[in-house]
C-alpha positions as CSV (number, residue, x, y, z in Angstrom):
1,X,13.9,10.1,-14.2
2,X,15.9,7.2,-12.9
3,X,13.9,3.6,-12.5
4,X,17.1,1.6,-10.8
5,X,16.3,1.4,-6.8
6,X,19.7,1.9,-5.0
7,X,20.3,2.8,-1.5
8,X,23.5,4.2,-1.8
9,X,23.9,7.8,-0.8
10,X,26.3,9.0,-3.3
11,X,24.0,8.0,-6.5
12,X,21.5,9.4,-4.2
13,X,23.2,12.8,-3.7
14,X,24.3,12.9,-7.5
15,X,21.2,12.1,-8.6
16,X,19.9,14.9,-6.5
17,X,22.3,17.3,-7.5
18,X,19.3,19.6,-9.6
19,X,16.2,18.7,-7.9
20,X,14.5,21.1,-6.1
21,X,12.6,18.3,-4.2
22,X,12.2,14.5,-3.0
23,X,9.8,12.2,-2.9
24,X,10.2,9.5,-0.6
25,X,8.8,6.3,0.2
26,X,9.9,3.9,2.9
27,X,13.6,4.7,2.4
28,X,15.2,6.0,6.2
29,X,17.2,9.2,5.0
30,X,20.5,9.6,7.4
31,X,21.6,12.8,8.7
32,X,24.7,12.7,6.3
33,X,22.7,12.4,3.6
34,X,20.4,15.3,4.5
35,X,23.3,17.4,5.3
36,X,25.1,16.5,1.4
37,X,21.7,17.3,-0.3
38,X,21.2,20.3,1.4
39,X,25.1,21.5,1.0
40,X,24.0,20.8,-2.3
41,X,21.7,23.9,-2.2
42,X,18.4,22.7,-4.7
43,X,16.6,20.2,-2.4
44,X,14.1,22.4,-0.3
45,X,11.2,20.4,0.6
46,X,11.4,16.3,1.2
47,X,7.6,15.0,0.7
48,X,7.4,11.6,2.7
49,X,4.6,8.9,1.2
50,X,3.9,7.2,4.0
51,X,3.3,6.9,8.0
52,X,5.2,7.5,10.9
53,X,7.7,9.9,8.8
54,X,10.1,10.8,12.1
55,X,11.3,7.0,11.8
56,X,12.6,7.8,8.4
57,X,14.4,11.0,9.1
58,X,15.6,13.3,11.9
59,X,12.7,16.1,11.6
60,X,15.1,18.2,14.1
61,X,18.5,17.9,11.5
62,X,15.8,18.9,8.7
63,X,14.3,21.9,10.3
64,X,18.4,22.9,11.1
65,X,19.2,22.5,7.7
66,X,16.1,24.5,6.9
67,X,14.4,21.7,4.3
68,X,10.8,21.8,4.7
69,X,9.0,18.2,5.4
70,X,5.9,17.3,4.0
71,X,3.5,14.5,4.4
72,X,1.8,13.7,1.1
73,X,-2.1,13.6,1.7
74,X,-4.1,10.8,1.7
75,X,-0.8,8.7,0.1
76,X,-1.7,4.4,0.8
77,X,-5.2,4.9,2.2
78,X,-6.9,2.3,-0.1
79,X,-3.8,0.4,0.3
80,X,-3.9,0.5,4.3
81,X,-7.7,-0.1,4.2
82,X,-7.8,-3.4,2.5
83,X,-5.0,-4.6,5.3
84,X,-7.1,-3.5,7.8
85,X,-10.2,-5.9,6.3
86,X,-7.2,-8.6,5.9
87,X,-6.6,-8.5,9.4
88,X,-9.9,-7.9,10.4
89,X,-10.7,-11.7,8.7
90,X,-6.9,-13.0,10.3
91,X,-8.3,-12.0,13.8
92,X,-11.8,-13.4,13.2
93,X,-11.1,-16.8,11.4
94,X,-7.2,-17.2,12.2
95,X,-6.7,-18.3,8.7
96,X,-2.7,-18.1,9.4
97,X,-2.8,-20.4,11.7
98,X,-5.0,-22.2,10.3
99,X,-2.4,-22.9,7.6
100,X,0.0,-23.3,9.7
101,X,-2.1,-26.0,11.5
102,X,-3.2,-27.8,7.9
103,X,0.7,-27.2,6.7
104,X,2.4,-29.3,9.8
105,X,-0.6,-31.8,9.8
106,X,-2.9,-31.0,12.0
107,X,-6.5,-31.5,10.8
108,X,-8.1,-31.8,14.5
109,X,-8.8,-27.7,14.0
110,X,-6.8,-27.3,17.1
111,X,-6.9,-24.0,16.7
112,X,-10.8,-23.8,16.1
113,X,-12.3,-21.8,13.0
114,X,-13.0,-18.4,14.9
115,X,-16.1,-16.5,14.6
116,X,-18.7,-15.5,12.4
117,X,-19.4,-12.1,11.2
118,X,-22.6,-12.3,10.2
119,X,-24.5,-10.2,12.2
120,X,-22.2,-8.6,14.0
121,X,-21.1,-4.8,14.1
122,X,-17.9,-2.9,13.5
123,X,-16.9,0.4,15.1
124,X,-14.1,2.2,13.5
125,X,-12.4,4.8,15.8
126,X,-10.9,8.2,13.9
127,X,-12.8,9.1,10.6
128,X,-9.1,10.5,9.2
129,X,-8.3,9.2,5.5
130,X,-7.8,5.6,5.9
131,X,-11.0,4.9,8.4
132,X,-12.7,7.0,6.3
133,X,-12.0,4.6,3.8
134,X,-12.9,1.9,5.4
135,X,-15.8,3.0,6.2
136,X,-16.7,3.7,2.8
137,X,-16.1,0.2,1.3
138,X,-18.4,-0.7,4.2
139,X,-20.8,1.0,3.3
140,X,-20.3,0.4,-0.3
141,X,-20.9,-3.1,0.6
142,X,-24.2,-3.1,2.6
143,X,-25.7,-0.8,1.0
144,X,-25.1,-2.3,-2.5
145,X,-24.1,1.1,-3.9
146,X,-22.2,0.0,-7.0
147,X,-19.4,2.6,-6.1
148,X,-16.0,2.1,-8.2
149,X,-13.1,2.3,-6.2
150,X,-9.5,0.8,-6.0
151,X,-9.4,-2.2,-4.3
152,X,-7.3,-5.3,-4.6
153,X,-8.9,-7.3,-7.2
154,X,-8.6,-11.1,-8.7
155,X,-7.6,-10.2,-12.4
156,X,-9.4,-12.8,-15.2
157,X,-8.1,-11.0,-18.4
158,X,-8.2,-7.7,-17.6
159,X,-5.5,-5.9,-18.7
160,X,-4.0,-8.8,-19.9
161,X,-3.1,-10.3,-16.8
162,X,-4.4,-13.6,-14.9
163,X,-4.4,-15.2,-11.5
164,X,-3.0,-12.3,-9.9
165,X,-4.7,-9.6,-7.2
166,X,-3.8,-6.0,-8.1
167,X,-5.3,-2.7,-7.3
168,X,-7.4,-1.4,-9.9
169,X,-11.2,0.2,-10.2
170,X,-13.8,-2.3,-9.3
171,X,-17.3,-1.6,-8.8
172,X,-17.9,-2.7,-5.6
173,X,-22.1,-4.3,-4.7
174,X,-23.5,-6.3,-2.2
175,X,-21.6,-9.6,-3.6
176,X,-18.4,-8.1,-3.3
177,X,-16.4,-7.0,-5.9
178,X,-18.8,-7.2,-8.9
179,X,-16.7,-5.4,-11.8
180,X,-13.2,-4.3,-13.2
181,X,-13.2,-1.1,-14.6
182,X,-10.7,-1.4,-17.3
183,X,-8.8,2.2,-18.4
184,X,-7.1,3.2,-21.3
185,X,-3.5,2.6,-20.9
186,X,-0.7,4.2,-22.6
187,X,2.1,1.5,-23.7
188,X,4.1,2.6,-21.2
189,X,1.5,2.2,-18.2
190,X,0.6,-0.9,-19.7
191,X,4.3,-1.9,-19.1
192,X,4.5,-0.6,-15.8
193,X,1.6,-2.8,-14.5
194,X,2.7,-5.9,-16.1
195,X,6.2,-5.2,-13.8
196,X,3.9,-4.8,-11.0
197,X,2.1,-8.0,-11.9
198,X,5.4,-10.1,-11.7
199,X,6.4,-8.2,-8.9
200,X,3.3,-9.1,-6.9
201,X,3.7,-12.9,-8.2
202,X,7.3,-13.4,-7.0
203,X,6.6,-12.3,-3.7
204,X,3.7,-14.5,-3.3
205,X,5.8,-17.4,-4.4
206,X,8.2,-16.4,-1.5
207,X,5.5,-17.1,0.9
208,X,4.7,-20.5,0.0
């Protein structure tokens, strides 16, 4: 198992050398490199996490080279939901511009403080995996249902970690996210999500 991201296609196509299949995730794949792992002769499927997999490889060179493409089911829909309730709340109350306004000085609310969503109703168009989901937290929310699920959640000590959102089983009410369900983690998991923690913290840092 190798850890170290690199984008270059020869550590790529050695690294490939005895796998029988790859998993990708927002990496574009050129048509050299498909053509290298499947001279090869092990890689014979290419399982793509994501949407939109044709702008990541040629689906044409694939099918030529006779290495099945897959689509991995249901991969980022929690993830996808909660950006579609963090746009949702960008299109109703403008908070980036907003802060943008606040930021260069402007306190006159020039850009006015959008609507309210109390009361209101929200369609959702295709009941596929991530509308489905969406729904679902939806209706986890007004129906007070306490339904754990994997949302992006304000971490207070859990798992060690503070002042940072990451995904992890909450029980969802009325109020909003009401618990964190903590699981057992091995060392090694442990480890992993404290890297993700940092991860998350350094990028948020970038935005300010």
């Amino acid at each position: 198992m190798f850890e170290e991201f690199t984008s270059d296609e020869a550590t790529i196509a050695e690294r490939l050398k005895d796998a029988d299949a790859l998993l990708v995730g927002g990496y574009h794949i050129s048509d050299d490199l498909l053509r290298t792992i499947s001279g090869q002769g092990h890689v014979k499927c290419i399982v793509f996490c994501g949407t939109g997999v044709a702008s990541y490889l040629n689906l044409d060179k694939a099918r030529e080279l006779k290495i099945r493409v897959c689509n991995a089911e249901h991969y980022g829909d929690h993830a996808v939901a909660e950006h579609t309730f963090a746009l949702l709340f960008e299109l109703i109350r403008r908070v980036g511009q907003l802060d943008k306004d606040v930021k260069a000085g402007n306190w006159a609310w020039a850009s006015g403080d959008g609507l309210q969503l109390a009361g209101r109703r929200m369609g959702i168009i295709g009941l596929g995996g991530i509308g489905s989901t969406v729904a679902g937290i939806v209706q986890t929310i007004l129906w007070d249902e306490r339904r754990i699920v994997p949302v992006s959640t304000l971490l207070d000590g859990e798992y060690g970690e503070h002042d940072v959102f990451l995904g992890v089983p909450t029980e969802l009410r009325a109020n909003g996210a009401n618990e964190i369900v903590e699981l057992d983690l091995s060392e090694d998991e442990r480890a992993k999500l404290h890297h993700s923690a940092e991860l998350v913290r350094e990028h948020c840092e970038g935005l300010l």
